[in-house]
C-alpha positions in Angstrom: 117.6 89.2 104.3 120.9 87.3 105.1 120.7 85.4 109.2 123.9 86.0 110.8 125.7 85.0 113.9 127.9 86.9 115.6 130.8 86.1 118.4 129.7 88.6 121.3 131.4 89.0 124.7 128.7 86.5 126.0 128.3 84.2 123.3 126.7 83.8 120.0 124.6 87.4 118.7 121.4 86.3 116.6 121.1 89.3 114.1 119.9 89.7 110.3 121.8 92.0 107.3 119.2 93.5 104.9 121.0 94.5 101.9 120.0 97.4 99.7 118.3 96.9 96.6 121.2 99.2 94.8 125.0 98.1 95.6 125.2 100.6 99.0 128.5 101.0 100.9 126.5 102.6 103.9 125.2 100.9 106.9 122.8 101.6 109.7 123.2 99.7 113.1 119.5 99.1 114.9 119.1 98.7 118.4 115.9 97.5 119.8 113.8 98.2 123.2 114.4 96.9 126.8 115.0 93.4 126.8 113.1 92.5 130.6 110.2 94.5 128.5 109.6 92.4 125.3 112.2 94.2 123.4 113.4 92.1 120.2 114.9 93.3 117.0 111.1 92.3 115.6 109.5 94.7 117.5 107.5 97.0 114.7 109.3 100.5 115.5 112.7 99.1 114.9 111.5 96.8 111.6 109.8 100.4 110.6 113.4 102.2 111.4 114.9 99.4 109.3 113.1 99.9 106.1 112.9 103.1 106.0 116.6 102.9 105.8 116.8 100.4 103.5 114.2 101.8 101.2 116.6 104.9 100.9 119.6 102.9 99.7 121.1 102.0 103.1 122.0 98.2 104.3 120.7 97.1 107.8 121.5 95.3 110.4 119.1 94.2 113.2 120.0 92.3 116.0 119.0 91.0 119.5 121.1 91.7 122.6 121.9 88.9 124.9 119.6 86.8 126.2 116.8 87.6 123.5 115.6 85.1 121.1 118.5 83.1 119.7 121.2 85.6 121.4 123.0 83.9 124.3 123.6 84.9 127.8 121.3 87.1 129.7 121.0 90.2 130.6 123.8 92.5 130.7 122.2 95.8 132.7 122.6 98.1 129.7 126.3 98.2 129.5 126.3 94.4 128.2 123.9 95.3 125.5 126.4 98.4 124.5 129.2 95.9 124.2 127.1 93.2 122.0 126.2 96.4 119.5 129.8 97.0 119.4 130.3 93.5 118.8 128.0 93.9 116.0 130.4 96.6 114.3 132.9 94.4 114.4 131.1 91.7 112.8 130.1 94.2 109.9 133.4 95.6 109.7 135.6 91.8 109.0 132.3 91.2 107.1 131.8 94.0 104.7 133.4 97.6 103.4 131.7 100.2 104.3 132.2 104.0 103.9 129.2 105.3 106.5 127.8 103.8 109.1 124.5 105.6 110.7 123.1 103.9 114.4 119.5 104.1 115.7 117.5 102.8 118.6 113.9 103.0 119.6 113.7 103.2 123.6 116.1 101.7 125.3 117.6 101.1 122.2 118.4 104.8 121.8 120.7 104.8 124.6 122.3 101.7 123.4 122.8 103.5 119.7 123.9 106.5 121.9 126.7 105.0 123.8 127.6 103.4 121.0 128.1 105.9 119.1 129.9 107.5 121.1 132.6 104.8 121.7 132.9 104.3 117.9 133.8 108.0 117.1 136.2 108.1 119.8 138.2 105.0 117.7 137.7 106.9 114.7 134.5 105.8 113.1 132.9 108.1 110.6 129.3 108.2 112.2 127.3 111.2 110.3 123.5 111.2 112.1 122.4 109.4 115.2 118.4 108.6 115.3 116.8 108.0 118.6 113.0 107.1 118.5 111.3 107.7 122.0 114.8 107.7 124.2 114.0 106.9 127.8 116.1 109.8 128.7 114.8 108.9 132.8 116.0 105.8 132.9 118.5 105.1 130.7 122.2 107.3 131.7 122.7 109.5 129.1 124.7 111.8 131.1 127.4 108.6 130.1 126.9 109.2 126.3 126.5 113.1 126.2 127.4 115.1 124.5 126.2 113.6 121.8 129.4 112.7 119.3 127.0 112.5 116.0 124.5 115.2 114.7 121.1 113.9 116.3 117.5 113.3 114.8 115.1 112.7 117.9 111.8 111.8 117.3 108.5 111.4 120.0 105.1 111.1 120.0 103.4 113.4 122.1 101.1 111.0 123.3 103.8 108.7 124.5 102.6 106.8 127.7 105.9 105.5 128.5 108.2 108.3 128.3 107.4 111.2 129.4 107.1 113.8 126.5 108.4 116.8 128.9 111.5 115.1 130.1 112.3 114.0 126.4 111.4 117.9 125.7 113.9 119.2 128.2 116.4 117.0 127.7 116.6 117.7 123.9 116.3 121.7 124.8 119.6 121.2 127.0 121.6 119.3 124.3 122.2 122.5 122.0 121.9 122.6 118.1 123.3 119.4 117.3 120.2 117.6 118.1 116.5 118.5 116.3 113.2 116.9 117.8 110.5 116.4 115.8 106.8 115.4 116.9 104.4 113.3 115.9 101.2 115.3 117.8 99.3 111.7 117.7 101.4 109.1 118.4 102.2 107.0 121.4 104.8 105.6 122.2 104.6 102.3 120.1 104.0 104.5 117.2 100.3 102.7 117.0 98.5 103.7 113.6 101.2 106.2 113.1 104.4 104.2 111.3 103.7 105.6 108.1 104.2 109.1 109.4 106.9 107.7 111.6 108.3 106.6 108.1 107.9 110.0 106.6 109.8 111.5 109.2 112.7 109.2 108.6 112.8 109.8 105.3 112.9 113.5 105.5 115.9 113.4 108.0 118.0 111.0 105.2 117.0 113.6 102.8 120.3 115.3 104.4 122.4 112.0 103.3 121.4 110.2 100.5 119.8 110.7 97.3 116.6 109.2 97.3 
């Protein structure tokens, strides 16, 4: 695990690059929960994400947006924390080559890899699979990132406590075929006792993209 810092538009991005144990030219971009909620790039969902990817051949970088832990500024009412994830891409791309680079977020952080995404394909970015853990699809705007510009993996518990399972249900249902859902029938929303099948379902979905 490398500590990095990164210039963002308000100030210095604390972040950490995971390299793959096998010399990997892909690169997954991790976005973390609600910042005014206890949302850091440490939270367990996102570390999970992170592995998973990185157990599969695939470098990582986790990061916290502005005004969490080491990051400066403060809050940037979701459209600040877009622009410090793109700030991140343009750390990793003056940084290191890459040939693919994948984005997930858990919560909030799904939006964030979302919007992202979407910006980065309209400048050309090769961005094969989005992954979106538990997206708070009330209260984050996804009408501003949709439709989705990568194929889609969304996963929920149907347990979750935070978001609602229906509305994740719905909105997923009005998204057409470039987005799957899969459920975990006992998890909530923190993914408590459930990470290893949380894992398993990650794994599956790279299945599609790497060789492990």
């Amino acid at each position: 695990m490398e500590k990095i810092d990164i210039t963002g538009p308000a100030g210095r991005i604390q972040g950490v690059f995971h390299q793959a144990k096998s010399p990997s030219r892909d690169v997954l971009i991790v976005c973390h929960p609600h910042p005014l909620f206890g949302g850091t790039m440490d939270n367990k969902v996102v570390t999970t994400i992170g592995k998973t990817f990185l157990d599969n051949g695939i470098n990582v970088i986790r990061f916290n947006y502005r005004g969490v832990g080491e990051s400066e500024g403060e809050y940037g009412d979701i459209s600040g924390e877009v622009d410090d994830a793109l700030a991140v891409f343009e750390w990793l791309k003056q940084h290191h080559k890459f040939d693919r680079l994948f984005l997930a977020g858990f919560s909030f952080g799904s939006y964030i890899a979302a919007k992202t995404t979407q910006v980065l394909i309209q400048k050309g970015v090769e961005v094969p699979h989005l992954l979106m853990v538990a997206p708070s699809v009330e209260n984050s705007p996804f009408e501003l990132a949709t439709p989705l510009a990568a194929p889609c993996t969304v996963i929920m518990g149907s347990l979750d406590e935070l978001v609602p399972f229906n509305a994740v249900q719905s909105w997923v249902d009005g998204q057409g075929s470039g987005v799957e859902m899969r459920v975990l029938p006992e998890a909530t929303h923190f993914f408590h006792r459930q990470l290893i099948k949380l894992k398993t379902e990650i794994v599956s979905v790279l299945s599609r993209y790497t060789d492990v």
